[in-house]
C-alpha positions as CSV (number, residue, x, y, z in Angstrom):
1,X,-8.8,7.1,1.1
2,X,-11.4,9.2,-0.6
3,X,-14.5,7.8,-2.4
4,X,-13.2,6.1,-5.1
5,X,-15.6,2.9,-5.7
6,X,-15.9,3.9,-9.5
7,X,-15.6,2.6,-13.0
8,X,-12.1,3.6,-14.7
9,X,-12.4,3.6,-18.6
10,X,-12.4,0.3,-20.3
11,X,-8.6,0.3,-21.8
12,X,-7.5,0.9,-18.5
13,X,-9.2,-2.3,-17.6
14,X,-8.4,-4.5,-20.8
15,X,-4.5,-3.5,-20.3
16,X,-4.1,-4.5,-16.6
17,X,-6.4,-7.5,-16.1
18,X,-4.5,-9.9,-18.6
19,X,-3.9,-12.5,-16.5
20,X,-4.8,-15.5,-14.8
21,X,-2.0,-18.3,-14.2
22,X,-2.6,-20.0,-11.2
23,X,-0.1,-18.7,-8.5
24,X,3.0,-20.7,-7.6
25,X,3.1,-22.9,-4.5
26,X,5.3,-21.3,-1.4
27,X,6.1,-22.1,2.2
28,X,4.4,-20.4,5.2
29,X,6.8,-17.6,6.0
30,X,9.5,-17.8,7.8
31,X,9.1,-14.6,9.8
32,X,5.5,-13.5,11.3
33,X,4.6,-10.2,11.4
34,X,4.1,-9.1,14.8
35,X,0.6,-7.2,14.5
36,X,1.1,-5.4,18.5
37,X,4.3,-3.9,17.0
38,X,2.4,-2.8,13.9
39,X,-0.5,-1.5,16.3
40,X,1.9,0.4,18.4
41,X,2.9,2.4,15.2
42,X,-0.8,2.7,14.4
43,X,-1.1,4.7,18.3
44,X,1.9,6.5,17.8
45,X,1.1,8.0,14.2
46,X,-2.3,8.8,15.4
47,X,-0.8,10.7,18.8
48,X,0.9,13.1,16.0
49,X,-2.8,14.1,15.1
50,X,-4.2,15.4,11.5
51,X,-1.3,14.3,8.6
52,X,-3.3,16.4,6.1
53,X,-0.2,16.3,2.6
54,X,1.7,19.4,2.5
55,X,0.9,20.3,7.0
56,X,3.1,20.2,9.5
57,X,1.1,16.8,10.9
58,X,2.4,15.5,7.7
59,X,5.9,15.9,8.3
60,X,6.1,14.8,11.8
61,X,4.2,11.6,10.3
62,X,7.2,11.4,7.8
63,X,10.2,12.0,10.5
64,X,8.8,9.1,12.8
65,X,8.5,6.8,9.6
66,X,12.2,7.4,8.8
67,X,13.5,7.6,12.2
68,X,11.6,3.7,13.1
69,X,12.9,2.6,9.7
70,X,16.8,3.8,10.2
71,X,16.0,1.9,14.3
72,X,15.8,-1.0,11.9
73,X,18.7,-0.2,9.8
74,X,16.9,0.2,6.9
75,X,18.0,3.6,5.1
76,X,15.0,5.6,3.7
77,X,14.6,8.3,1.1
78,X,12.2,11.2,1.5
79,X,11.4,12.4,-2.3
80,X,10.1,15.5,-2.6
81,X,7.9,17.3,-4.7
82,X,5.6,20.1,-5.7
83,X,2.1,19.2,-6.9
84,X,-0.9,21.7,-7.8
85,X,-3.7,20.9,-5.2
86,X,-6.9,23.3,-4.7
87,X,-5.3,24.6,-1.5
88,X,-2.2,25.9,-4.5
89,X,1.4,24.4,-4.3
90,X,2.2,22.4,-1.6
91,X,5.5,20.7,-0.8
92,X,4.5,16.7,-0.1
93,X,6.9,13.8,-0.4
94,X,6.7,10.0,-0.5
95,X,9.0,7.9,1.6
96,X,11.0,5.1,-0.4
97,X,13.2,2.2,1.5
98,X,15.0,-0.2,-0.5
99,X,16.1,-3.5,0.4
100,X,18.4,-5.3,-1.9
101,X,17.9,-8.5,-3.2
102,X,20.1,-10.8,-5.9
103,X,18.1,-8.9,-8.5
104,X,18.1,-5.4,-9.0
105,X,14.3,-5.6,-10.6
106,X,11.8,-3.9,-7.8
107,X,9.2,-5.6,-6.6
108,X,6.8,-2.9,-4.5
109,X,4.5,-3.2,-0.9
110,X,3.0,0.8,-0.6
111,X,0.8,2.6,1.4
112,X,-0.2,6.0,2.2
113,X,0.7,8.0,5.4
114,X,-1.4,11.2,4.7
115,X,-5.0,11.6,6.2
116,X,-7.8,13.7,4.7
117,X,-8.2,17.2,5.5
118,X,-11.4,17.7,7.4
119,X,-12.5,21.1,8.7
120,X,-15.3,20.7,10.9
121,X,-13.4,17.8,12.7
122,X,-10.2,16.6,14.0
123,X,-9.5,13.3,11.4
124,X,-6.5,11.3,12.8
125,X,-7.1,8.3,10.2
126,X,-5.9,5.4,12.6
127,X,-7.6,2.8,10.2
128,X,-7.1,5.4,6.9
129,X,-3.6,6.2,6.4
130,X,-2.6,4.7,10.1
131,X,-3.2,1.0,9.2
132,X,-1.1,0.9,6.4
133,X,2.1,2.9,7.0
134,X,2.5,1.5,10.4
135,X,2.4,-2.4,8.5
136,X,4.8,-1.2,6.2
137,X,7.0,-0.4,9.0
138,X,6.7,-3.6,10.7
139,X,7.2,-5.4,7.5
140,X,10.4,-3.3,6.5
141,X,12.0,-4.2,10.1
142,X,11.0,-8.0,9.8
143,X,12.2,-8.4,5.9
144,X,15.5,-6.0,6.6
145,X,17.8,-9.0,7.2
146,X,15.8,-11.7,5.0
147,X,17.4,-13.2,1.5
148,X,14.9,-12.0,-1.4
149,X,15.3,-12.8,-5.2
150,X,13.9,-9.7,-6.4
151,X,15.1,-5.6,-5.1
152,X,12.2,-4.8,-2.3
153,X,11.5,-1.2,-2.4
154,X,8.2,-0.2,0.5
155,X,7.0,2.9,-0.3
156,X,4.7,5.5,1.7
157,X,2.7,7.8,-0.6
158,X,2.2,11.5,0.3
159,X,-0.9,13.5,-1.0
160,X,-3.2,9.9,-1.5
161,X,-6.5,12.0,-0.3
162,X,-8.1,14.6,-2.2
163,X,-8.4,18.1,-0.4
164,X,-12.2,18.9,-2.2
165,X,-13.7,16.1,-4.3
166,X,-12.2,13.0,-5.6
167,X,-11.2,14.1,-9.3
168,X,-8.3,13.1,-11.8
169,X,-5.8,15.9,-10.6
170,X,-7.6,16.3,-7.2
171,X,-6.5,12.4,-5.5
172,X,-2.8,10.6,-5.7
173,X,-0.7,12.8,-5.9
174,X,2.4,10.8,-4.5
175,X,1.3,7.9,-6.8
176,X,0.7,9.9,-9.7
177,X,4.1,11.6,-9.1
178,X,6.2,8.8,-8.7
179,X,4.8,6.6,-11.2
180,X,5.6,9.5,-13.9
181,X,9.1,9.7,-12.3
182,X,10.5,6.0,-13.0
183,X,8.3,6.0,-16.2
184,X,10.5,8.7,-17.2
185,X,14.0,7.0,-16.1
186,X,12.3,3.5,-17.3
187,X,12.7,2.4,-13.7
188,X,9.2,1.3,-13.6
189,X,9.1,-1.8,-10.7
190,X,8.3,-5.2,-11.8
191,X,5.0,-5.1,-10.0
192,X,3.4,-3.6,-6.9
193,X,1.0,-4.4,-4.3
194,X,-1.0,-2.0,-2.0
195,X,-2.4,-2.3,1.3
196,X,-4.9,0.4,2.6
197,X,-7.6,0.6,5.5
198,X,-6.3,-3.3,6.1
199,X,-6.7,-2.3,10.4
200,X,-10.6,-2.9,11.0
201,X,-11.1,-4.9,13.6
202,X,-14.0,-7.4,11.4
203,X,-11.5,-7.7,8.7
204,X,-13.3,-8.0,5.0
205,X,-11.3,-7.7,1.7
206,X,-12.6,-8.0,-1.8
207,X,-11.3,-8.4,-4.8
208,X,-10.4,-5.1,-6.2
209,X,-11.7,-5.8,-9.9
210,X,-8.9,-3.0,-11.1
211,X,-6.0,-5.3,-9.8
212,X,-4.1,-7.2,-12.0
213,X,-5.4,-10.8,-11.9
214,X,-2.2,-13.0,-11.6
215,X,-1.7,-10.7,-8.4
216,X,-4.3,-11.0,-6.8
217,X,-4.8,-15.3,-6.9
218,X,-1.4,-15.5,-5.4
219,X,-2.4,-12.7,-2.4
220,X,-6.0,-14.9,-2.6
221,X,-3.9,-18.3,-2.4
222,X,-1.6,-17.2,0.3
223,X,-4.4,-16.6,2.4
224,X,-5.9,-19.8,2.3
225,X,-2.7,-21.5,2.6
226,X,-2.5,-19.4,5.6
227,X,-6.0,-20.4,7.2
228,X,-7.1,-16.3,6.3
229,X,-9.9,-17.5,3.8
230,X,-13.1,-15.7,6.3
231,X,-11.5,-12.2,5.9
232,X,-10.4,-12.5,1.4
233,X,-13.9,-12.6,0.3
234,X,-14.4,-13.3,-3.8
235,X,-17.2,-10.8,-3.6
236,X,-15.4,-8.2,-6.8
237,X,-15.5,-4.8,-5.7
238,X,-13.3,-1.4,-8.0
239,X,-11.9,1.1,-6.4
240,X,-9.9,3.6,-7.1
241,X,-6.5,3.8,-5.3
242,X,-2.3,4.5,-5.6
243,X,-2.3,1.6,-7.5
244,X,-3.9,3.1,-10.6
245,X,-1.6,5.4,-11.8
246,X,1.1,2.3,-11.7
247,X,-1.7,-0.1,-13.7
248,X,-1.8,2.8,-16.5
249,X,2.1,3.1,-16.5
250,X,1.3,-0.8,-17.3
251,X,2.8,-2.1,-14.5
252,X,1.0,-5.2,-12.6
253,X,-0.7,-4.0,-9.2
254,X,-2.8,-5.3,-6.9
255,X,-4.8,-3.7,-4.0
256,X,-5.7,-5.5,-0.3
257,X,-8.6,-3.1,1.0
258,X,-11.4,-3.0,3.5
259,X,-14.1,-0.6,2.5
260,X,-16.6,-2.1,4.4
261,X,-15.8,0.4,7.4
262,X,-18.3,2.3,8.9
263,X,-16.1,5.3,10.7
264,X,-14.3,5.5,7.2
265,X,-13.5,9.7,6.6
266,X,-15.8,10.5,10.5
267,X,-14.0,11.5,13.8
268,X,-14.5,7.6,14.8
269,X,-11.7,6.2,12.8
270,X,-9.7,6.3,15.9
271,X,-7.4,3.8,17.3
272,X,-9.6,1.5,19.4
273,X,-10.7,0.8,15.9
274,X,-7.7,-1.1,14.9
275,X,-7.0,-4.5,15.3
276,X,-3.7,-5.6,15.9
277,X,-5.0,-9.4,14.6
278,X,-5.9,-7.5,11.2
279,X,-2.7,-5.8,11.3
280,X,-0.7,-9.4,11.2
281,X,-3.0,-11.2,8.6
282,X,-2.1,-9.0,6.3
283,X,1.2,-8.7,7.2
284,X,1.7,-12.4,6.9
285,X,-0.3,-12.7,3.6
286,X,2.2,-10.1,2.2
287,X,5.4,-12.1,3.4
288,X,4.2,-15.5,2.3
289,X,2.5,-14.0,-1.1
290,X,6.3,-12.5,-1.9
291,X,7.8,-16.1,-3.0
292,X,5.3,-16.7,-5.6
293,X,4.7,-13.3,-6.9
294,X,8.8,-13.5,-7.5
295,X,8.4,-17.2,-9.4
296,X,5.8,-15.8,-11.3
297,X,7.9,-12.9,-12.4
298,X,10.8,-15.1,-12.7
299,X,9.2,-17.6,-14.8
300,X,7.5,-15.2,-17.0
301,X,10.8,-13.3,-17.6
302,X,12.3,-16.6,-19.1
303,X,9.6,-17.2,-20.8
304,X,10.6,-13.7,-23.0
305,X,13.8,-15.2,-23.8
C-alpha cells in the first residue's frame, strides 16, 4: 500500500458512512484459520521476489495463487486488463474465486498481491501485499466446502500500488477496474471487506473512518466475541485503499489495516516480519464476522420489501 492516510471529499464520506445498527449476534466459527498455513504462503510469495503490476514477478505471484487455490478445488478466474500507468500500458489482472452459496448476491473478502516498484531496492512486501493474498488463500481452502447464505467471491487486486506518487489515476488500478466493470453489468457485490498489511507481528487495527459503519461494528464485535479486543483499537484512522473505488460505486466496504508498521515500503518488510498469530486473528475475525454481515444484509433486504 502506498501513502494513502488522506481526507477523500465530503460526499464520498456522507454516502458510505450511513450506518450504525448494532451487528447481529453469531457463533464462534466453526472452522479456524490455520495462521502457519497462511504464513507458509506469506514465505512462498515472497521467495518469487518483487510482484511490481504488469512484471514478470507479478505473474508468477498470480500462477501460484491459482495453482494453491485449484489444490483446494476452488476454480479461479484471472481477469485481465489494460490500465494507463506512468510506466505506459501494462497488462495486470485481478484474480476472482467464487464460492456459491444459496444466494447468488456476492458478498466480497479482497486483497492485493502486487508489491510496489522500488528502484534503489529489492521490495518483496511480505507484510504489504504478502499478508493479505496469502490469508485469502487460507481462507478460500478453509470456506471451500462450508454452507454460506450469501455467493462468496475473494478477490486479489492487481496494480493496488502506485508506480510514482499516490494520485487519482496513479493507485488501484485492479479496484478501480473492476469496480467500473460490475457497475457496468449492475453486478455490483452486496458488500465487501478488505484486509491489507494484517501480518505485523504487534498487531494494531484502527478504525478506517472511510469504512462503512454497520461493517465495521460487526468486524469490531467479532473480535471481542473472539477475545481479539488488544489488536481492534477504536482509535479512527482514513486511509485510502481498494475499498474506495467500491464505497463510490456505493457499495458498503470496510477495511482491516495495520499502518502502524515501521518497515512499511523499506527493504525490511521481509518475512521474519510476519506473524503467523496475526495471520489467524484475522482470519478468524473474517469467518466469524461473515454470519452477521449476511443477517444484516438479509434483514435489511426484507426490510425493502
Amino acid at each position: 500500500m502506498s501513502a494513502r492516510v488522506t481526507t477523500l471529499a465530503l460526499t464520498l464520506v456522507l454516502t458510505v458512512l450511513a450506518g450504525g445498527a448494532q451487528p447481529g449476534a453469531a457463533q464462534a466459527p466453526a472452522v479456524r484459520v490455520d495462521g502457519a498455513a497462511a504464513l507458509r504462503h506469506v514465505e512462498r510469495l515472497v521467495a518469487i521476489g518483487p510482484r511490481v503490476a504488469g512484471s514478470p514477478g507479478g505473474e508468477r505471484a498470480r500462477t501460484y495463487i491459482v495453482g494453491e487455490l485449484r489444490k483446494a478445488g476452488v476454480e479461479a478466474e484471472v481477469r485481465t486488463f489494460e490500465a494507463a500507468t506512468p510506466q505506459g500500458r501494462l497488462r495486470m489482472a485481478n484474480v476472482v474465486a467464487r464460492l456459491p452459496g444459496r444466494r447468488t448476491d456476492v458478498v466480497v473478502l479482497a486483497g492485493h498481491y502486487d508489491t510496489k516498484l522500488f528502484k534503489s531496492f529489492r521490495f518483496v512486501g511480505a507484510n504489504d501485499g504478502g499478508s493479505s493474498a496469502a490469508l485469502l488463500i487460507e481462507l478460500a481452502r478453509r470456506l471451500a466446502k462450508a454452507p454460506r447464505e450469501y455467493t462468496l467471491w475473494l478477490v486479489w487486486f492487481d496494480g493496488e500500488e502506485a508506480f510514482e506518487s499516490w494520485t487519482a489515476t496513479d493507485s488501484l488500478y485492479g479496484s478501480r477496474h473492476l469496480a467500473a466493470e460490475l457497475a457496468r453489468t449492475g453486478r455490483l457485490p452486496r458488500a465487501l471487506v478488505l484486509v491489507d498489511m494484517i501480518g505485523d507481528r504487534d498487531l494494531n487495527i484502527r478504525r478506517d473512518t472511510y469504512s462503512t459503519l454497520w461493517l465495521t461494528d460487526i468486524l469490531w464485535a467479532s473480535a471481542a466475541r473472539l477475545g481479539y479486543s488488544r489488536h481492534f483499537l477504536n482509535d479512527p484512522l482514513p486511509v485510502e485503499d481498494d475499498h474506495v473505488p467500491f464505497l463510490k460505486a456505493g457499495v458498503p466496504a470496510a477495511l482491516l489495516i495495520d499502518f502502524d508498521y515501521p518497515p512499511w515500503h523499506t527493504a525490511d518488510d521481509t518475512l521474519d516480519k510476519v506473524s503467523a498469530q496475526s495471520l489467524a486473528v484475522v482470519g478468524n475475525v473474517l469467518l466469524d464476522a461473515l454470519p452477521s454481515i449476511e443477517q444484516y444484509l438479509t434483514t435489511q433486504a426484507a426490510g425493502t420489501r
